[in-house]
C-alpha positions as CSV (number, residue, x, y, z in Angstrom):
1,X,-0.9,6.8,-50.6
2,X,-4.7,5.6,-50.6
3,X,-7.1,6.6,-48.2
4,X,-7.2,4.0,-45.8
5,X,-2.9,3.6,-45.3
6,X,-3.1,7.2,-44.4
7,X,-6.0,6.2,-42.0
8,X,-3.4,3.4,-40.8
9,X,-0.4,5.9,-40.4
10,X,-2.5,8.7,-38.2
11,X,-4.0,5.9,-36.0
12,X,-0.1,4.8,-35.5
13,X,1.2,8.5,-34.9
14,X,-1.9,8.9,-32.2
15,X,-1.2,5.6,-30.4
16,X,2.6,6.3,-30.3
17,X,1.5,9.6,-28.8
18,X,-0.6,7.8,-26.5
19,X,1.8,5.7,-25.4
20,X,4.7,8.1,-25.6
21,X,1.9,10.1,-22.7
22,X,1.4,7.7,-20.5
23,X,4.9,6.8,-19.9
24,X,6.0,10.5,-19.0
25,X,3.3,10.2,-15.7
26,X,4.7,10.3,-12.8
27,X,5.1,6.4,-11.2
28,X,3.5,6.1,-7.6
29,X,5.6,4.1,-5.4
30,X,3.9,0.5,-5.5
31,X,1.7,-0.6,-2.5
32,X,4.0,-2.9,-0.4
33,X,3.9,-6.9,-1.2
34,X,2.8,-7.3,2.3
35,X,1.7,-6.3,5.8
36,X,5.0,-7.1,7.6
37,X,7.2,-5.2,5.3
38,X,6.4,-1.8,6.5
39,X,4.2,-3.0,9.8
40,X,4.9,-5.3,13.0
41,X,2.1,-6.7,15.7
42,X,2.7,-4.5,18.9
43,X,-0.4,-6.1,20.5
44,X,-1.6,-9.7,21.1
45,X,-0.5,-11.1,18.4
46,X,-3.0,-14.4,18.6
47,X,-5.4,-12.3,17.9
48,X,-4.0,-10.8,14.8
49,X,-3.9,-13.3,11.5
50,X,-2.2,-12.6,8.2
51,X,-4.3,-13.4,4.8
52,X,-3.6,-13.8,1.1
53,X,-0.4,-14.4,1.9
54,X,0.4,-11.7,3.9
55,X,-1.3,-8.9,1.5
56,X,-4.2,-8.1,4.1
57,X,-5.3,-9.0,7.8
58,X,-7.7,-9.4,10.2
59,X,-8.2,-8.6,13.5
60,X,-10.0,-9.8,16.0
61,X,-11.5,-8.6,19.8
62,X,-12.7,-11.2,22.1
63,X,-13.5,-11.0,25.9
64,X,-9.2,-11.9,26.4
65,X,-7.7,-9.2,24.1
66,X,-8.1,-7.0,22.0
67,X,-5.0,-6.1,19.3
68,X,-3.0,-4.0,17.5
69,X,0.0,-3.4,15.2
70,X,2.4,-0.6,14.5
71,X,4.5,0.8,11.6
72,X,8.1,0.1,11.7
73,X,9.1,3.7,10.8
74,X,8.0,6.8,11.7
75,X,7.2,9.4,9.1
76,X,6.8,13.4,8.5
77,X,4.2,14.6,6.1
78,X,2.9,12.5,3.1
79,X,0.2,10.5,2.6
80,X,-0.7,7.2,4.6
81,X,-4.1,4.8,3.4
82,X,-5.8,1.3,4.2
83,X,-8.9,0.0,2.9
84,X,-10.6,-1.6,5.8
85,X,-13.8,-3.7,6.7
86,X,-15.1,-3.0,9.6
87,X,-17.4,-5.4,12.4
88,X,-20.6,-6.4,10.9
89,X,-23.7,-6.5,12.7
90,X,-24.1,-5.8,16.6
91,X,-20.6,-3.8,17.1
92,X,-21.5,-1.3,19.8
93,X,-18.9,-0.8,22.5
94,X,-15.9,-1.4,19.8
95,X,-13.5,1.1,19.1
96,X,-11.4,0.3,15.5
97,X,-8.8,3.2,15.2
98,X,-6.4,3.7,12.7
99,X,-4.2,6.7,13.7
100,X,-0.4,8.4,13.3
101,X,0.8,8.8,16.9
102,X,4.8,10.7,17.7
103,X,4.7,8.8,21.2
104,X,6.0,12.0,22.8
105,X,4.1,11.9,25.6
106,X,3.1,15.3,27.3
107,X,3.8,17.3,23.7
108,X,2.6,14.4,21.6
109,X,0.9,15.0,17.8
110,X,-1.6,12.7,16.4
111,X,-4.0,12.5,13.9
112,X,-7.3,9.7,14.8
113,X,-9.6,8.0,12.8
114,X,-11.8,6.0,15.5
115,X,-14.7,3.8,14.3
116,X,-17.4,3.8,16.8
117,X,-19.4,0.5,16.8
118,X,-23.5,0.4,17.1
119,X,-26.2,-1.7,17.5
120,X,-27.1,-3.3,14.5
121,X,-29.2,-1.1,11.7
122,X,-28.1,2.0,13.3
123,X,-25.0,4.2,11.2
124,X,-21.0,3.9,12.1
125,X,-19.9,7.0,13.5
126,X,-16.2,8.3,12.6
127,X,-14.7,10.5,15.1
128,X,-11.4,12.5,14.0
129,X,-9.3,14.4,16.5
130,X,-5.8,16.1,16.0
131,X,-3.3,16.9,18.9
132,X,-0.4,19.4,18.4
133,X,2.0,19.6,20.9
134,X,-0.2,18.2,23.3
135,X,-3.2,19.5,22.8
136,X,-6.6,17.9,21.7
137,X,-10.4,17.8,22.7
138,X,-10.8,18.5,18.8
139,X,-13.2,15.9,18.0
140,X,-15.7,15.8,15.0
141,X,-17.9,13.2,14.1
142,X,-19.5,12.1,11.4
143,X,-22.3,8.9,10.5
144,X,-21.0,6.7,7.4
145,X,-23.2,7.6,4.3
146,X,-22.9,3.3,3.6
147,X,-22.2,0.5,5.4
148,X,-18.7,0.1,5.8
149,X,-18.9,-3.7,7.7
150,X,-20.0,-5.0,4.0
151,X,-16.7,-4.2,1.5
152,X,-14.1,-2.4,1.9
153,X,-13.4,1.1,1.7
154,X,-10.1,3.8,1.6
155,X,-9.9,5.5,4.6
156,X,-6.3,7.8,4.2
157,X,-4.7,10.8,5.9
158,X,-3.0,13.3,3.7
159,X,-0.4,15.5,5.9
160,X,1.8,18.3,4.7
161,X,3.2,22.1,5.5
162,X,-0.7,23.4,4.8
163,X,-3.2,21.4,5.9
164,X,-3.6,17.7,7.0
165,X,-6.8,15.9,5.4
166,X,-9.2,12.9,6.5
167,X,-10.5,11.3,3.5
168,X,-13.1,8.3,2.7
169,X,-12.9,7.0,-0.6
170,X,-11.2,10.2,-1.4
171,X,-13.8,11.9,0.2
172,X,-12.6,14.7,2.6
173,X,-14.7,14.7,6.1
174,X,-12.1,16.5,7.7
175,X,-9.2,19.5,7.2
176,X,-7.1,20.6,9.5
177,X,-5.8,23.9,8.4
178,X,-2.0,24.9,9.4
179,X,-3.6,28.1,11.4
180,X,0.1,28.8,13.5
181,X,-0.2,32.5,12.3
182,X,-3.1,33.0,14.8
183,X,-1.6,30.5,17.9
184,X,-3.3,27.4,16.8
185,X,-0.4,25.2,17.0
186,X,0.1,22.7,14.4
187,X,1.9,18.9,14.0
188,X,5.1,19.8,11.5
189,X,7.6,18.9,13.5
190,X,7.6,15.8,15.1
191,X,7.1,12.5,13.0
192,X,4.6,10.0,13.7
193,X,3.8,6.3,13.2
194,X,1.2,4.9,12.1
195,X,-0.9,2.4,14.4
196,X,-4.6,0.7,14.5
197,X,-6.1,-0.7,17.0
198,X,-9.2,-2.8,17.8
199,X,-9.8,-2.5,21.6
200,X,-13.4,-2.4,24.1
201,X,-14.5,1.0,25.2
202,X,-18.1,0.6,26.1
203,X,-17.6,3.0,28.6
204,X,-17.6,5.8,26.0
205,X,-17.7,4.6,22.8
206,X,-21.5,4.4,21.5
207,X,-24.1,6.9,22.6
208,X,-21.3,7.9,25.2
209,X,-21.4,4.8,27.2
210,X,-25.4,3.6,27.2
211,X,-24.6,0.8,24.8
212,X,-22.6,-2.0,26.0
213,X,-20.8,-4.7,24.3
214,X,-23.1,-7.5,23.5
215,X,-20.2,-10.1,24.2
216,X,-22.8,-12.9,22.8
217,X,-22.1,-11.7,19.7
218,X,-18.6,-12.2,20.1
219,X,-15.5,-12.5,18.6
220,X,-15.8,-9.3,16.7
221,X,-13.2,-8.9,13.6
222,X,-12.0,-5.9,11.5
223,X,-10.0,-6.5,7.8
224,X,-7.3,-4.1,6.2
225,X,-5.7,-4.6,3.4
226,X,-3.5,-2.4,0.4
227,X,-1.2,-0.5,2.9
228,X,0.0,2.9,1.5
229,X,2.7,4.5,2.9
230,X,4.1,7.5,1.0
231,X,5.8,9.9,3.2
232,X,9.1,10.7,4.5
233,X,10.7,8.3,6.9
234,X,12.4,9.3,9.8
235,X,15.1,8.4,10.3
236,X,16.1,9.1,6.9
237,X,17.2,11.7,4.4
238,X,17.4,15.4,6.7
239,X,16.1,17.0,3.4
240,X,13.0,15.2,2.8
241,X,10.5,16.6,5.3
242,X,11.4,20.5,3.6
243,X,11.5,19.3,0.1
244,X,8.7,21.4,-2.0
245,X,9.3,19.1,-4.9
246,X,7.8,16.2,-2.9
247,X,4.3,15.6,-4.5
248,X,2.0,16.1,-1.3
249,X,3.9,20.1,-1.3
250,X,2.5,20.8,-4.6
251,X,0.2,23.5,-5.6
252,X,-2.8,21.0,-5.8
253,X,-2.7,19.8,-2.5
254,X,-2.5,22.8,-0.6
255,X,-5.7,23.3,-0.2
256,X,-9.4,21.3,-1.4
257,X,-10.0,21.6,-5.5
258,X,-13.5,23.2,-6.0
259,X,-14.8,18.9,-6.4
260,X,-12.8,18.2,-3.0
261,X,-14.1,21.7,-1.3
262,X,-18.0,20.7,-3.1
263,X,-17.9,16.5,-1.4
264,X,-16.6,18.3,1.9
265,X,-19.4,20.4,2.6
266,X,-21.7,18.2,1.4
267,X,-20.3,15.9,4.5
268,X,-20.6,18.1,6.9
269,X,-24.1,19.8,5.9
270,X,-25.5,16.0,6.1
271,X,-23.3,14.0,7.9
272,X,-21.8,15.4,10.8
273,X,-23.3,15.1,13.8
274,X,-20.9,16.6,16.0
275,X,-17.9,19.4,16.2
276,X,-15.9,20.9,18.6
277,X,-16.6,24.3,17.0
278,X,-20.2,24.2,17.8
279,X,-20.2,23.1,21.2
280,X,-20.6,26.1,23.3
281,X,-20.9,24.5,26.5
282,X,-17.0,23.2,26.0
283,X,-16.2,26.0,24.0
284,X,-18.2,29.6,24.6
285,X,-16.2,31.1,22.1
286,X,-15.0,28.7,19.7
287,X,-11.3,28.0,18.8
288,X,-9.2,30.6,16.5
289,X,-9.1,27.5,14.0
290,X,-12.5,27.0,13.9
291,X,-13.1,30.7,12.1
292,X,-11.3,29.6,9.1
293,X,-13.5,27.6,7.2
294,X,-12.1,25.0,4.4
């Protein structure tokens, strides 16, 4: 055999291997085709219009209506994402929220992401909060280290028997730790559906109500698109929500890797500019949860 057809016959071997790799990694389930296979409009729907053939949306807040839209199913623990472009310029006094709600009323869970609108040139503040079994006034904020009204960007929620996780662009900004042993109660029973909204609150929703909604600069509009549901559906198989073998239950995403824990404090060292933990007139001692760091 001369030199270079043994050359030939390890390059095959390593390319087979290759191939023979990549085939035996696990498949993600495939984002769906479009917005009203696994969503429905719930709000206004003139003010909601499909693009690209379905495949993303935009949404749109006048001085009539704001909007919103729902998920079709409800779902317990998994992983739920949507890239979204949020109002350009002057959007102070808009709220865009993007949230898993168990519409249960007085024992409700849920699980917020609310983009707070600002004059223009100033940074978009993200609050998160997290109810379990009724229970909020958990809010965190942080400012948006780019602009996130010029492309857009992943914005998911991560939710399983541990922890439930706020990420940007796989960045986490927020963990919410499962902390039942020491009374914190915690959302693992109760499914939840997924919702955004795009709604007025210039009462409260930049710099606490001083900015208003400049409605000159209206109609304001949001865009999502890539909708990523991977969870368990409810109804649905009993077994699901208690498998272990479900990938979100796994070792690796019980708690932050050392590059997830290292981009988590680096948010809230120079991005948060508020938290419920810290606020001593609300809280003099602060929460049980609040002690546990990441």
């Amino acid at each position: 055999m001369t030199h270079s057809s043994s050359i030939l016959r390890n390059n095959i071997v390593i390319i087979l291997s290759l191939i023979g790799f990549v085939t035996l990694l696990p498949v993600k389930k495939a984002k769906p085709a479009t917005f009203l296979q696994d969503f429905h409009i719930s709000w206004s729907d003139s003010h909601i219009k499909q693009l690209d053939g379905g495949k993303g949306i935009q949404l749109l807040l006048d001085q009539n209506s704001g909007c919103g839209f729902a998920s079709k199913s409800k779902y317990l623990f998994g992983r739920v994402s949507m890239k979204i472009k949020l109002i350009p310029g002057d959007s102070a006094g808009t709220v865009t929220a993007f949230y898993m709600n168990s519409e249960t009323d007085q024992v409700r869970d849920e699980l917020d992401f609310e983009f707070l609108g600002n004059r223009t040139g100033q940074p978009y503040t993200v609050q998160t909060n997290v109810y379990a079994h009724g229970k909020g006034d958990r809010e965190q904020r942080i400012n948006l280290w780019f602009d996130p009204a010029a492309d857009f960007h992943v914005y998911s929620i991560m939710w399983n028997h541990h922890h439930v996780v706020f990420s940007v662009d796989e960045v986490p900004i927020r963990v919410y730790k499962n902390n039942e042993a020491k009374g914190t109660p915690y959302p693992k029973v109760q499914p939840m559906g997924i919702y955004s909204t795009l709604w007025e609150a210039d009462d409260w929703a930049t710099r606490g109500g001083l900015e208003k909604i400049d409605w000159s600069k209206a109609p304001f509009y949001a865009y999502y698109k890539d909708f990523d549901i991977d969870g368990c559906p409810v109804p649905g198989p009993s077994a699901c929500a208690s498998n272990p073998a479900n990938w979100w239950e796994g070792t690796g995403y019980q708690q932050l890797d050392s590059v997830a824990a290292r981009r988590y404090r680096w948010v809230r060292m120079n991005h948060m500019v508020y938290d419920y933990c810290t606020d001593k007139q609300r809280y003099p001692v602060p929460p049980p949860e609040c002690m546990d760091g990441i």
